[in-house]
C-alpha positions as CSV (number, residue, x, y, z in Angstrom):
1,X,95.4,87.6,-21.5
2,X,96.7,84.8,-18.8
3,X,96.0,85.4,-15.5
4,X,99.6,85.4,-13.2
5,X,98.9,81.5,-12.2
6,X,97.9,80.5,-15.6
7,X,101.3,82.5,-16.8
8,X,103.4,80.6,-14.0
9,X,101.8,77.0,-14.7
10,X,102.3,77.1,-18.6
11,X,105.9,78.5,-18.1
12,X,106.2,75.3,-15.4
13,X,105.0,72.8,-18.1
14,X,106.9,74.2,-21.0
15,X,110.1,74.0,-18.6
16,X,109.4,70.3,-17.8
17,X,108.8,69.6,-21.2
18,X,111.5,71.0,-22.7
19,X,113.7,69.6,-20.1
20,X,112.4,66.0,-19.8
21,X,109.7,65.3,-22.4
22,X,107.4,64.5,-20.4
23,X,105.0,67.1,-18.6
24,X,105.0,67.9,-14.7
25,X,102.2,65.5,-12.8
26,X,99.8,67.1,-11.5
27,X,100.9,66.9,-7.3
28,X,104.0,68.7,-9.1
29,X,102.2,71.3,-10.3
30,X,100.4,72.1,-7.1
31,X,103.7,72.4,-5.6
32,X,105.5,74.6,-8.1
33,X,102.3,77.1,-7.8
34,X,102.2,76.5,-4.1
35,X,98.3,75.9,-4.2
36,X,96.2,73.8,-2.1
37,X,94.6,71.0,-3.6
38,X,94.6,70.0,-7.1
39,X,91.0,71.4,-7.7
40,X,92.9,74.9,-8.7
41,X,95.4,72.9,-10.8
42,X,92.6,71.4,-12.9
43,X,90.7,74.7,-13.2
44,X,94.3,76.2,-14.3
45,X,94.9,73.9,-17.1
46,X,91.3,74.2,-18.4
47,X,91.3,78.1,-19.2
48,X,94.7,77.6,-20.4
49,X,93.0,74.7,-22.9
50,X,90.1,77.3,-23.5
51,X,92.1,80.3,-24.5
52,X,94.2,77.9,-26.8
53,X,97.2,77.4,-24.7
54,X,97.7,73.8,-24.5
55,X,96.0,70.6,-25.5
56,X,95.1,67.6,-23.1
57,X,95.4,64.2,-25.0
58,X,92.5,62.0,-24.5
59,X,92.1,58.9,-22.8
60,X,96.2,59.4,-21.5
61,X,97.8,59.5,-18.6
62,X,99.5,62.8,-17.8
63,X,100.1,64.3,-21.9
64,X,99.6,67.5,-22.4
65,X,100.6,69.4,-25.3
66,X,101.9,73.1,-25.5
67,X,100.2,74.7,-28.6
68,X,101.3,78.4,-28.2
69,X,103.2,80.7,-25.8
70,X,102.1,84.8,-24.9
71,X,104.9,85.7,-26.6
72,X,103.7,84.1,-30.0
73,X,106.4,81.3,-30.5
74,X,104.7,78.2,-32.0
75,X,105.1,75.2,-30.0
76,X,102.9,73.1,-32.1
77,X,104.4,69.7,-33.3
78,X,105.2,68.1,-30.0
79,X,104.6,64.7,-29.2
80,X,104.3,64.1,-25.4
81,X,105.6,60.9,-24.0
82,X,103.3,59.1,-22.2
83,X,104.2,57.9,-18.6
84,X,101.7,55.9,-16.4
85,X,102.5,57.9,-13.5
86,X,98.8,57.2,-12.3
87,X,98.6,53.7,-12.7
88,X,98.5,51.4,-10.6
89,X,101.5,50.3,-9.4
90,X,102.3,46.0,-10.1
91,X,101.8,43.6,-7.9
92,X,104.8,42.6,-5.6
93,X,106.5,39.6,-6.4
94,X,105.3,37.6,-3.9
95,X,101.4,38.2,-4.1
96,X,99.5,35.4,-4.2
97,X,96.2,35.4,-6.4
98,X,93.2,36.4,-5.4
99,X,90.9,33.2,-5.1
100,X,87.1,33.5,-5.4
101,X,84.8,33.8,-2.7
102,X,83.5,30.8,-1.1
103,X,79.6,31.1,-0.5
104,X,77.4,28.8,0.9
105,X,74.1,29.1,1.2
106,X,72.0,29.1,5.0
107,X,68.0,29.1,5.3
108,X,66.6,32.2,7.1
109,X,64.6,31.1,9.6
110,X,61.9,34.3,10.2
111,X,62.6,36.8,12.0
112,X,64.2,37.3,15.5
113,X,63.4,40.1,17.6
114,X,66.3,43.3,18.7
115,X,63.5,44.5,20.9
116,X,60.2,43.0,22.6
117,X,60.6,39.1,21.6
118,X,58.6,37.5,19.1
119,X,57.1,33.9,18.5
120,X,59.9,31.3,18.7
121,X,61.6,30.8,15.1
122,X,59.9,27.4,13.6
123,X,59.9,27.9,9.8
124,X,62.5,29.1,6.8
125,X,61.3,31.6,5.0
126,X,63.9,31.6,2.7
127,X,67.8,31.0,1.6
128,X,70.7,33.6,1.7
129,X,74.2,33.4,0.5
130,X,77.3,34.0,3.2
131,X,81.0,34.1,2.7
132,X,82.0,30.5,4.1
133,X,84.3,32.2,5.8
134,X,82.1,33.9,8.0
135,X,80.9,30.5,9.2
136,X,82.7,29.9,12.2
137,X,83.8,26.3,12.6
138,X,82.0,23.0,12.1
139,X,78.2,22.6,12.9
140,X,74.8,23.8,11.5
141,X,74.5,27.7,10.5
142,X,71.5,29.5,10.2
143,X,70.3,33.1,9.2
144,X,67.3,35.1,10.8
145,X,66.2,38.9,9.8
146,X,66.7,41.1,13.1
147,X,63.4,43.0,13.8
148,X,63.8,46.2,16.4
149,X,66.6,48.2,17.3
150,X,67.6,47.0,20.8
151,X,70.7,45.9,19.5
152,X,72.0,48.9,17.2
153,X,74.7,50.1,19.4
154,X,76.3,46.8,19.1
155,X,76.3,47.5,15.2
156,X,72.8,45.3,14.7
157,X,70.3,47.7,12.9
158,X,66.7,46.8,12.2
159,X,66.4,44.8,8.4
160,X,70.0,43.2,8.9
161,X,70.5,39.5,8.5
162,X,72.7,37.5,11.2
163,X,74.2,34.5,10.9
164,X,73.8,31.9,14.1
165,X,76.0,29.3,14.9
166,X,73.8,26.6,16.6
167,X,74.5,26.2,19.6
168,X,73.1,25.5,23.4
169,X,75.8,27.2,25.6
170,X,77.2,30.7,26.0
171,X,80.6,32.5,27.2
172,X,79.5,36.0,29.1
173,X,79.6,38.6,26.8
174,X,78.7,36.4,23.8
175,X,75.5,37.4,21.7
176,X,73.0,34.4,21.4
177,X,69.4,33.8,20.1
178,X,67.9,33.0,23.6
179,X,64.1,31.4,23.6
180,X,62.3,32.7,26.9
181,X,59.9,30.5,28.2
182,X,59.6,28.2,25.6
183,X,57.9,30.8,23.5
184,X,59.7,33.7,23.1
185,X,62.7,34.3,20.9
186,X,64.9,37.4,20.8
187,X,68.8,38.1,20.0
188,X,70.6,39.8,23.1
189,X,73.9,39.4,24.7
190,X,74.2,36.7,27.2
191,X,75.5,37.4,30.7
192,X,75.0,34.0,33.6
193,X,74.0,35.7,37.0
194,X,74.8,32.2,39.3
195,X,71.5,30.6,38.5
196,X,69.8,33.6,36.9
197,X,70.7,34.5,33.0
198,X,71.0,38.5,31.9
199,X,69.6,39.2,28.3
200,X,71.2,42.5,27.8
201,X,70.0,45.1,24.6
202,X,72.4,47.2,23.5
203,X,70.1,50.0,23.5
204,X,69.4,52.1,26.6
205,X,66.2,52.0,25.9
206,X,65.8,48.9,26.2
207,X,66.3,47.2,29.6
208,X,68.2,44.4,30.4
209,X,65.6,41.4,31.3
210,X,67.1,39.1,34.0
211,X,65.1,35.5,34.3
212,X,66.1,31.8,36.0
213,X,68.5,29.6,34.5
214,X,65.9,27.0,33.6
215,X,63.5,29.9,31.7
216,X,66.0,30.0,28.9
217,X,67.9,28.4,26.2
218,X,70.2,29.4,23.7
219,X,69.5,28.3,20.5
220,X,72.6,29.8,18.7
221,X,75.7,32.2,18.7
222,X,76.1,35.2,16.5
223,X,79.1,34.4,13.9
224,X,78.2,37.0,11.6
225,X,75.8,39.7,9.9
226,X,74.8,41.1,6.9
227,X,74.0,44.7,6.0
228,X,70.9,45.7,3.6
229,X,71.1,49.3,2.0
């Protein structure tokens, strides 16, 4: 016994088939049977495979083979052609090829602070590889590992890896590593007050610290980041 859908999609593929050799895909089913999602289709097609209806060919793109019908006529014998109607379609004609990934590699230079800052940076720790074309311009690139989270709303979580332009000046707005008082070292967004400079989190629970001019000193721009999982 075939349920009314199961009735209607075999009678749908057996029409295609018989009209155009190849079976119905499977967005066409879903609109013949007016059903939602394909989700029903594939349940559809597997009771019709369990009670002996039809055959799915392995490892092919859209064959399926009608075996019997309800009203006992043999369909065995047929040969489905196979059409890669789920393939990908070709490149167009004026792709270029994709070239490989340029990485260089940048020392990472401790940690720097999204939160309360921490000892100036003085030491790497270690190397990383970054797309080269996340390096912005000419001049000397290096890494740190954010600590905190005074940064996460502007997409800089705790763990991450930035990558720092070196650099001793800032546009407003930009985010730089900024050493406070000769000391302190800690990645916010740089705002210049006249002769006072903002260091802004982008956390509100963090507030912004607002010191002299001659208290700090960029030490870098932030050109990129990378995410750990």
């Amino acid at each position: 016994m075939l349920t009314r859908k199961q009735l209607d999609l075999l009678k749908f593929i057996d029409k295609r088939l018989q009209a155009d050799g190849v079976p119905p895909s499977f967005d066409e089913m879903k609109e013949a049977l007016d059903l939602r999602s394909k989700s029903g289709i594939h349940r559809l097609i597997t009771a019709l495979e369990e009670r002996g209806f039809i055959r799915r060919l392995p490892h092919r793109a859209r064959a399926i083979e009608i075996l019997k019908m309800p009203d006992g006529s043999d369909r065995g014998g047929f040969t489905p052609r196979v059409i890669d109607g789920d393939a990908p379609p070709p490149p167009p004609g004026n792709a270029l090829p994709v070239e490989a990934v340029h990485a260089m590699e940048l020392p990472v230079m401790g940690r720097i602070a999204a939160g309360t800052p921490i000892e100036a940076i003085s030491q790497v720790s270690h190397n990383v590889a970054v797309p080269g074309s996340m390096l912005a311009g000419r001049g000397h690139h290096y890494a740190l590992e954010v600590k905190g989270d005074s940064m996460i709303d502007a997409g800089i979580n705790d763990g991450d890896v930035v990558v720092i332009r070196e650099q001793t000046t800032a546009e407003n707005g930009e985010i730089v590593v900024a050493l406070v008082e000769g000391h302190e070292a800690t990645l916010k967004r740089f705002r210049r007050k006249g002769e006072m400079i903002a260091l802004e989190a982008a956390n509100p629970a963090y507030e912004t610290r607002v010191l002299p001019s001659d208290k700090v000193k960029v030490q870098g721009r932030l050109v990129g980041l990378i995410r750990n999982y």
